[in-house]
N, C-alpha and C positions, 0 to 999 in steps of 0.2 A: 703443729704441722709435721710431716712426715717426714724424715729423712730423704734428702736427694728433689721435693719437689720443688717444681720451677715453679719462681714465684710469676711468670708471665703468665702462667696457663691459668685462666680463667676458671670459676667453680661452672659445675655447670646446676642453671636453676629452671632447668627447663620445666616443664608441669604436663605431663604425658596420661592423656587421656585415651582409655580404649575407644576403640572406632563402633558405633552405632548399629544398632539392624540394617537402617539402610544405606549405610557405609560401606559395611561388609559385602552387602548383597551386591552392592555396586565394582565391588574390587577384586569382586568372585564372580564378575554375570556373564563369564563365558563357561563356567560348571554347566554340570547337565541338572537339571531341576527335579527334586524328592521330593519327599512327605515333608521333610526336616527344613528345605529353603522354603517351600510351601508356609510352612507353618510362620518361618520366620518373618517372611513378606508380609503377612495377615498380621503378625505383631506389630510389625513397623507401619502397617498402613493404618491401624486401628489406634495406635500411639501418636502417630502425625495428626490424626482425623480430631481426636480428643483436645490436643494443641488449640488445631485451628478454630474447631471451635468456639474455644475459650480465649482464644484472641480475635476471635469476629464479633463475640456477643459483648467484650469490655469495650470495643468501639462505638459500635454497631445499636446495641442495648440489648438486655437478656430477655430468656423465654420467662411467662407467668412461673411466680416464684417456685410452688410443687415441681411443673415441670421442670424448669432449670436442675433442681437439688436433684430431681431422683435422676432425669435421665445424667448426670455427674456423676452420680451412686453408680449407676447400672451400666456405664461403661466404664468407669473404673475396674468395676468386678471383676467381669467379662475380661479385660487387659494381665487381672494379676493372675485367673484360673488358667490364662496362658502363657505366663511369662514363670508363674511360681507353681511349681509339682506337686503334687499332695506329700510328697516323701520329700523331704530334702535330700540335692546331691543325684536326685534318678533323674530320668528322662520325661516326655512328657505323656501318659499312660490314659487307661480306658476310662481311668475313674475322672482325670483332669477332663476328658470329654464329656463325661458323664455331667461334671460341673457347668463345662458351656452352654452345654443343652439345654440346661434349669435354667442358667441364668439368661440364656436369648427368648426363652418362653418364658419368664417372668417381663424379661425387659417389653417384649409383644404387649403383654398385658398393661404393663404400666404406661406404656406410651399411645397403646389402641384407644384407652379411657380413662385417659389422666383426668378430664373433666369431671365425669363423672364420679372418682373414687372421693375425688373433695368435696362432691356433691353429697357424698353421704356419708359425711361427718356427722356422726353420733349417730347413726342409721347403716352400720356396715353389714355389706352383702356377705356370702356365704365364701361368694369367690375373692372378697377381700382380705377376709382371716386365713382361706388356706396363703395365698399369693404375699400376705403379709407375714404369716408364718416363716416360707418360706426363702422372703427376704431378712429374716431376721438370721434364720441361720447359713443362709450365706453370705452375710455381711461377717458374723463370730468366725466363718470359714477363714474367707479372707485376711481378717486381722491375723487370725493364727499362724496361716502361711507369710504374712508379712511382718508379722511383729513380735511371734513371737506365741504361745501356750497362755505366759500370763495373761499380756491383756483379753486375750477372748477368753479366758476364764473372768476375769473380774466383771468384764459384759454380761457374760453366762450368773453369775451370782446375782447381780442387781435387776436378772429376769427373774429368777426364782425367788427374790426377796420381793416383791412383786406379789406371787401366787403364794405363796409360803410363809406372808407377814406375822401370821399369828401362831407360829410355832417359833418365833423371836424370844427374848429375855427382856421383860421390863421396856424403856422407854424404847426400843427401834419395832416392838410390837406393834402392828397393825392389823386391821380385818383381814386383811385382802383384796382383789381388785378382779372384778371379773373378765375373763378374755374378750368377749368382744369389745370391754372398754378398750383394753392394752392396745389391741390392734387399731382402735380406732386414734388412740393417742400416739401410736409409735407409725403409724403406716397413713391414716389417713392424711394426718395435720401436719403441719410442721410444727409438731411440737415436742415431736420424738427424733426420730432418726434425721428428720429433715428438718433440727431445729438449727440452733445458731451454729455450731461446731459445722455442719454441713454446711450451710451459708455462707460463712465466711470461705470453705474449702471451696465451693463452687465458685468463689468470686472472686477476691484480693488474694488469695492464698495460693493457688497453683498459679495466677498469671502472674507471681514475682516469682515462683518457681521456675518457671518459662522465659521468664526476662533473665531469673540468674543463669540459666542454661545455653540464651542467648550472649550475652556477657562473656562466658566463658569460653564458648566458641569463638569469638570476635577477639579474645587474646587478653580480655580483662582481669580473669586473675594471674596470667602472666606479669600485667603488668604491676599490679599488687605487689608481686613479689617479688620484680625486679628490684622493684623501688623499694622494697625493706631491705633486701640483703644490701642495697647499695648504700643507704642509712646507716645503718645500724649495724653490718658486716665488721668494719675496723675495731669497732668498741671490744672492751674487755667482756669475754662474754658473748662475743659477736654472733658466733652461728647458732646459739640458742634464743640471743634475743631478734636476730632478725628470725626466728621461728617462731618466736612469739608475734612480730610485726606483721610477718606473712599471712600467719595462719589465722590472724584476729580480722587483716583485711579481706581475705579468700572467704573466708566463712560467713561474713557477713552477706554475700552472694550466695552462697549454697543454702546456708538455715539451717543447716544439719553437721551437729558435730563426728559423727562417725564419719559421714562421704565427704566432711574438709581434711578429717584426719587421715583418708587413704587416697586425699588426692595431693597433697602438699608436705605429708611425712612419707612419702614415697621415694623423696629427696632431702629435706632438712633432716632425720633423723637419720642415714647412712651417712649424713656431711657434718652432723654435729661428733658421731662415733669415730670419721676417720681422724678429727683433729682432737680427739682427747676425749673426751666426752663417756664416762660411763653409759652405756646402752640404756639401761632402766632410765636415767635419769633424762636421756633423748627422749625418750619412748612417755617419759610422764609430759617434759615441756608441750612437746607439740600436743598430747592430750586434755592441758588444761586450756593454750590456747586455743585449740580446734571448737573445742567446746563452750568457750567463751565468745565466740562468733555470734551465735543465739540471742545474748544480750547487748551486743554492739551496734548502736542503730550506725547509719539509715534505716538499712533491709533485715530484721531481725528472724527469729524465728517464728512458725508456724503461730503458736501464741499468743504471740502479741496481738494480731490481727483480730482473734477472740477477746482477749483484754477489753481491743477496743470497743466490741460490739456489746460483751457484758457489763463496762463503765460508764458506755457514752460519750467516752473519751475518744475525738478523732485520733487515729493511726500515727501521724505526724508528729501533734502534740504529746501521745506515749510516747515516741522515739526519742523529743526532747526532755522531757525528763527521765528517761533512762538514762541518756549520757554520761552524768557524772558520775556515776556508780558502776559504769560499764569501764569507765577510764580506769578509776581507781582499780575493778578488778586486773587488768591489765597491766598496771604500772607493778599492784602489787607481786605480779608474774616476772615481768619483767626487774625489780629490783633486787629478788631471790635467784634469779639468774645471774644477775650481776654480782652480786656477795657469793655466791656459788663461784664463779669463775675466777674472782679477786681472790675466794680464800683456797682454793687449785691453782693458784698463779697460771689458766689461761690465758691467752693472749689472742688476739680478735685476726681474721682475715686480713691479710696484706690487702690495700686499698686497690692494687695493680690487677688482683686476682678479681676482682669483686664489680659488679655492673656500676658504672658512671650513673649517679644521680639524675645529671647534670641531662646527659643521653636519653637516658629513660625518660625523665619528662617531655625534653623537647619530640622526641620520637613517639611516646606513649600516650602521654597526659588527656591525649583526645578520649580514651577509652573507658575516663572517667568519667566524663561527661551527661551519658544516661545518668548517673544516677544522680548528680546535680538536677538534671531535668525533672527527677522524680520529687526530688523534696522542693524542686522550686514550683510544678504545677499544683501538689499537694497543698502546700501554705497559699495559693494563689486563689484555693479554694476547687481543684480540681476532686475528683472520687480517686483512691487508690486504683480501681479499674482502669477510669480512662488515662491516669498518667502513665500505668504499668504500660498500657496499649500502645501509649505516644511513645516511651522509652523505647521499647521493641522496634518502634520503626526507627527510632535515633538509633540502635545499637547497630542496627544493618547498615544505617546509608554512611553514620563514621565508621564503619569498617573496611568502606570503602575508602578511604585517605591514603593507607596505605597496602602495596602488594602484598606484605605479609599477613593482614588480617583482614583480605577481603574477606567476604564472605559469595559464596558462588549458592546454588542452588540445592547443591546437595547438603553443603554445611547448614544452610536453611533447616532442611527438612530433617537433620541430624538434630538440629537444636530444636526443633520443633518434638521430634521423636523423643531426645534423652529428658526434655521439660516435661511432660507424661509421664513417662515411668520414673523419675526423680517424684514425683506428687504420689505415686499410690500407694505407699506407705500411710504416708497423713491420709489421704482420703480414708482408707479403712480404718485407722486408729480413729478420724473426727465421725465415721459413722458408729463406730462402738460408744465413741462420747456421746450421741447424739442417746441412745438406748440409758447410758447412764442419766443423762437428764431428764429423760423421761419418765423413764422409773421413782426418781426421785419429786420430781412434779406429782407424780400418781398416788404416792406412799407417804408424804409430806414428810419426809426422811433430813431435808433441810435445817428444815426446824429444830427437830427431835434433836438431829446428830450437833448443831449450834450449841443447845442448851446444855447436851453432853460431856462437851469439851470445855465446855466455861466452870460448868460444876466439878468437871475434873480438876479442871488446872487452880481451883478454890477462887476465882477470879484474880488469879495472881498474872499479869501480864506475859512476864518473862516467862515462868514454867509454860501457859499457853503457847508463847512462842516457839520453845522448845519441844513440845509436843507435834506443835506443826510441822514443825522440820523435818522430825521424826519421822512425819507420817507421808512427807513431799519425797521424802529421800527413799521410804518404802514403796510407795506406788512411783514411783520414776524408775525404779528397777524394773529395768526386762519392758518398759514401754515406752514411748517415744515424751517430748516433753508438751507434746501437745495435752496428751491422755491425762497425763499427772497433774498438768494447770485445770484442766476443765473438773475434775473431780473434785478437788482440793477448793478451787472458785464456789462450786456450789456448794459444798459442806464444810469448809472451812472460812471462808472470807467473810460470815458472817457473824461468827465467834470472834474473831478476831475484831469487826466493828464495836462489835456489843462494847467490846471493853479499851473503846476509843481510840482505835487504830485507823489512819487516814486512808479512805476510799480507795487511792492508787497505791499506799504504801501497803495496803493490806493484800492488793492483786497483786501488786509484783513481790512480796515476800513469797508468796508460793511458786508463786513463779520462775525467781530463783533459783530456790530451791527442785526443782521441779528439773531446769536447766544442770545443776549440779549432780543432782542423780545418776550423769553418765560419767561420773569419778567414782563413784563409791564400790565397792563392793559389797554383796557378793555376785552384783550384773551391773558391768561399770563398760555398756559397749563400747564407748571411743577410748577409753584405756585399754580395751583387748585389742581394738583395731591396731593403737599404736603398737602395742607389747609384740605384735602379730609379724609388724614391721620390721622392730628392732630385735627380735629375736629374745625377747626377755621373758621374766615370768608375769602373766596376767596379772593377776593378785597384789603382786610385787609390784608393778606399774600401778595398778589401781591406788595404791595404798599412796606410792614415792607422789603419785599425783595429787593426790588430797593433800598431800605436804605442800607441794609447790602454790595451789588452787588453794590454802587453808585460808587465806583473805577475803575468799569467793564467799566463806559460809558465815563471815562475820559481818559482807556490807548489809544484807538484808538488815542486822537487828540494829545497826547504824542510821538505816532511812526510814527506821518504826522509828526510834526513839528520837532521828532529828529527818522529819519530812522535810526540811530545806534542804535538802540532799539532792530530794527528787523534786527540786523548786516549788514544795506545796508549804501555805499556808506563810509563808517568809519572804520578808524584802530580800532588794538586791544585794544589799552589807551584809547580811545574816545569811543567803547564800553564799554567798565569796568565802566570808569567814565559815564558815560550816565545813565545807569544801579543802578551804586550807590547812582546817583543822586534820579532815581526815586526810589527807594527802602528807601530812606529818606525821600521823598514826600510820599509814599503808606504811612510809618509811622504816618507821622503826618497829613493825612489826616484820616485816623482812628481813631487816636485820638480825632480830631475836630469834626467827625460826634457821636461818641459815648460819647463825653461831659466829658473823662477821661484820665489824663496824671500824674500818681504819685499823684492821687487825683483828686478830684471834679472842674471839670470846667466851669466858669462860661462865659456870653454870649461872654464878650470880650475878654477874651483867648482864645476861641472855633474863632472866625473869624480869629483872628492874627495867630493862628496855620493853619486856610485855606489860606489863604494870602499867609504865606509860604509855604505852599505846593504847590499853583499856582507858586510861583515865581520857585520853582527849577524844574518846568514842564519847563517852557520858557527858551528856550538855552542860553547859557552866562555864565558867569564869578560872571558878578554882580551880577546877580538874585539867583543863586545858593547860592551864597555868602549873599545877603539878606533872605533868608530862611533859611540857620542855625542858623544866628545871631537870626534870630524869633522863634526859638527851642528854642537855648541855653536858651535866654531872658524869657519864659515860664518856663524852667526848673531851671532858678536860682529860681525864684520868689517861683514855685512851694516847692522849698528843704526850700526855707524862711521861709512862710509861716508854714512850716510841723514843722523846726525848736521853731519858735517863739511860735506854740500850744503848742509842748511838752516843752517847758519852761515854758509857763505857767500853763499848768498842774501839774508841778513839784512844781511849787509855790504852 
């Protein structure tokens, strides 16, 4: 704490959201009217429009499946050729009009004769290969301006690998595929662009977008993180781990670790730096928990919702066995926070300062409520659509409980607005995955590349694992974690069966990993967001964050090697025990990376306490059994030690 502050004066944990298109439009409507509010109005009415939609049709029920995906596709587009500039940082130019033009005369076409173009499947007309062409590359357009050069290049590749198979090497060789197939497969069917990645975006995936956007309007991640700082504020450690508390609740509402990390380190990382706190090391916390939101069920990331549609695994049931590996990644955040602050002898928020628990629930608690609703219609046997649907109208009418989070009409149409353009990131990146499965269906690239990596890795389990990591961690650079999960699903998850790796633990291993990707360097976007925040160096935050998140990249080969993790294949006792096992490794692997255990650790404690923390990863008896004994063994020494000082201080 700072010299001279009062300790009556409250932190402030406010969560300050910019105001909306049609926010602004409304707080300005007595300006005189331009090209520039013109334009704006047409973004905010076409972003409402997209919303409503997609919360009439999860009640209501959807249009035939082509049309539902494409017109999704085709006003998505349309929303980012005016919201994202062809240049970043300019204005909005002749060329971004150029883009609308194409893309309202393609949208003309696909919605004039949607029937029709499904009609002539394996029979494509003339005007379906240009029209299909030409949604192809303004779909790559798209992703570029949203996501980024890499992934509409890696879309761009697996088009040319396509027409260009046989100037390949060895086994990814192919004939080639002639164009009116590609178009017939990537435009007519869904079995390209409008295959599962788009499905799921047209369905479960933007309307929990929309709910999270609802939610947060209505004062729900306020109240998230009211209730962590008031927890977990006084503790040693306090302002970083109620930033871990905060940011793991907040995020699991947004789905995206960069926009939790610039809406909730906006405030914990300037409040963790004024009470001690080196900046990098604010700047990593809130980076790994932000990021770790994605795997936190209820409401996870974009992802998952694919998982479910590629496993057959309901949505709900993924969320439950993610659980315990989501906890453990957490705990382990939080317990390196802890030993971090213990061996800086910080000392936690004054309880006086810090929001009443007690207050918060009785005041807030209601605004948790949707999302109980969510998991209790889903197990009830509900469809993710129509619970999302039912939430959204619970989030409006409890908001109305109290004055300060009603919700009026504009706030409506603001969360209706901000849920739209929150989704068209993922839509363009789930349309560029959609071009990658296609291609891959077309080219039988599956297979090839399965057989590839098995003959690589000698069928050796573990080198195959680490290969995959490898390859989750390189395609997660520079694209969103949806992008990375669907590529790695198709051409990895089946290398990884071959050589008897469990169905969900082989989709969430990439997955993971896939999630993890926005810590790594040398494209770690929610570590630049936080770095951005706290003023630190990029690279340097990326890097302090894999420290803190280094737990994060060891549960995956934890729930390969013991599927009781993710409650597959194992009783309730061999759960519990699984679980406890690793929750005593997360321990003392924290402790081992942060160099603190009841005191100062030096190099050879710090490896003996890794040592045991690997051994109670590896299944058995023994090894379990050898890792407590390398706890206890640390902790006698450590009480010795402490003993034998204050004995001689006493002297």
């Amino acid at each position: 704490m700072e010299p001279g502050h009062k300790k009556t004066e409250k932190i402030d944990t406010t969560i300050e959201v910019k105001p909306t298109l049609i926010e602004t439009l409304w707080m300005t409507r007595g300006e005189r009217w331009n090209k520039a509010r013109i334009l704006t109005l047409a973004v905010a009415i076409l972003a409402i429009g997209l919303s409503v939609f997609h919360v009439y049709t999860a009640g209501y029920g959807t249009l035939p499946s082509w049309q539902h995906r494409s017109l999704h596709l085709i006003w998505a587009i349309l929303l980012i050729f005016m919201i994202f500039p062809f240049r970043k940082g300019k204005s909005f130019g002749w060329l971004d009009v150029l883009f609308v033009l194409v893309t309202l005369i393609t949208a003309l076409y696909m919605i004039m004769d949607a029937s029709g173009i499904q009609a002539r499947q394996g029979n494509v007309s003339v005007n379906d290969m240009i029209v299909g062409t030409v949604l192809l590359g303004l779909i790559l357009e798209a992703t570029r301006r949203t996501n980024g050069i890499i992934m509409a290049a890696i879309g761009l590749f697996f088009l040319i690998y396509i027409f260009l198979g046989e100037y390949f090497i060895g086994a990814l060789a192919h004939p080639g595929v002639r164009y009116g197939k590609v178009i017939d497969q990537m435009f007519n069917s869904t079995l390209g662009i409008f295959s599962a990645p788009i499905y799921v975006s047209s369905t479960m995936l933007i309307l929990f977008v929309i709910f999270g956007s609802f939610l947060m309007k209505s004062g729900g991640g306020q109240f998230f993180t009211n209730f962590a700082f008031g927890a977990l504020g006084n503790k040693s450690g306090g302002p970083a781990l109620s930033a871990v508390g905060a940011s793991a609740l907040v995020s699991t509402i947004t789905g995206n670790g960069a926009a939790n990390a610039a809406i909730t380190g906006s405030f914990t990382i300037p409040l963790m730096k004024k009470l001690g706190y080196n900046k990098k090391f604010a700047a990593a916390v809130e980076a790994v928990s932000s990021q770790g939101g994605q795997i936190m069920p209820p409401i996870m990331g974009a992802a998952i919702f694919i998982m479910a549609e590629a496993t057959g695994v309901p949505y709900i049931q993924l969320a439950l066995y993610a659980l315990i590996p989501a906890v453990i990644y957490f705990l382990i955040a939080g317990f390196i926070v802890y030993f971090h602050a213990k061996r800086l002898k910080l000392v936690g928020i004054p309880k006086e300062q810090l929001p009443s628990v007690r207050e918060v629930l009785l005041k807030q608690s209601y605004l948790f409520l949707p999302i109980l609703l969510i998991i209790g219609l889903m197990v009830y046997g509900y469809s993710p659509m129509r619970a999302g649907f039912y939430a959204i109208i619970a989030t409006v009418i409890l908001s109305w409980v109290r004055r300060q989070t009603r919700m009026n009409l504009l706030s409506i149409l603001a969360a209706l607005e901000n849920g739209a353009k929150s989704a068209l990131a993922v839509v363009a990146a789930c349309a560029t995955a959609g071009i990658i499965v296609g291609a891959v269906s077309l080219t039988g690239l599956g297979l090839t590349f399965s057989r590839f990596m098995v003959d690589l890795a000698g069928g050796n389990l573990l080198v195959l694992l680490i290969l995959m990591a490898i390859a989750s961690i390189i395609l997660g650079m520079g694209m969103p974690t949806v992008s990375a999960y669907v590529i790695l699903s198709i051409l990895g998850v089946p290398a990884l069966m071959d050589l008897g790796v469990n169905l969900i633990a082989a989709h969430m291993f990439v997955f993971y990993f896939g999630v993890l990707s926005g810590l790594t360097p040398p494209v770690a976007i929610t570590a630049y967001t936080t770095a951005g925040i706290a003023g630190s160096s990029p690279n340097g935050t990326a890097f302090y964050a894999m420290r803190i998140g280094l737990g994060g990249f060891f549960i995956p080969f934890i729930f390969v090697y013991n599927p009781g993790l993710l409650m597959q294949g194992a009783g309730v006792g061999e759960i519990i025990f699984t679980t406890v096992s690793a929750l005593i490794s997360c321990f003392i692997f924290a402790a081992a990376v942060e160099g603190y255990l009841n005191g100062i650790l030096n190099v050879i404690q710090r490896i003996v306490l890794f040592v045991g923390a690997i051994s109670l990863v590896i299944p058995g008896m023994i090894t379990d059994f050898i890792g407590i004994v390398l706890l206890i063994m640390i902790l006698v020494l450590k009480r010795s030690n402490k003993v034998n000082s204050n004995q001689e201080m006493v002297v």
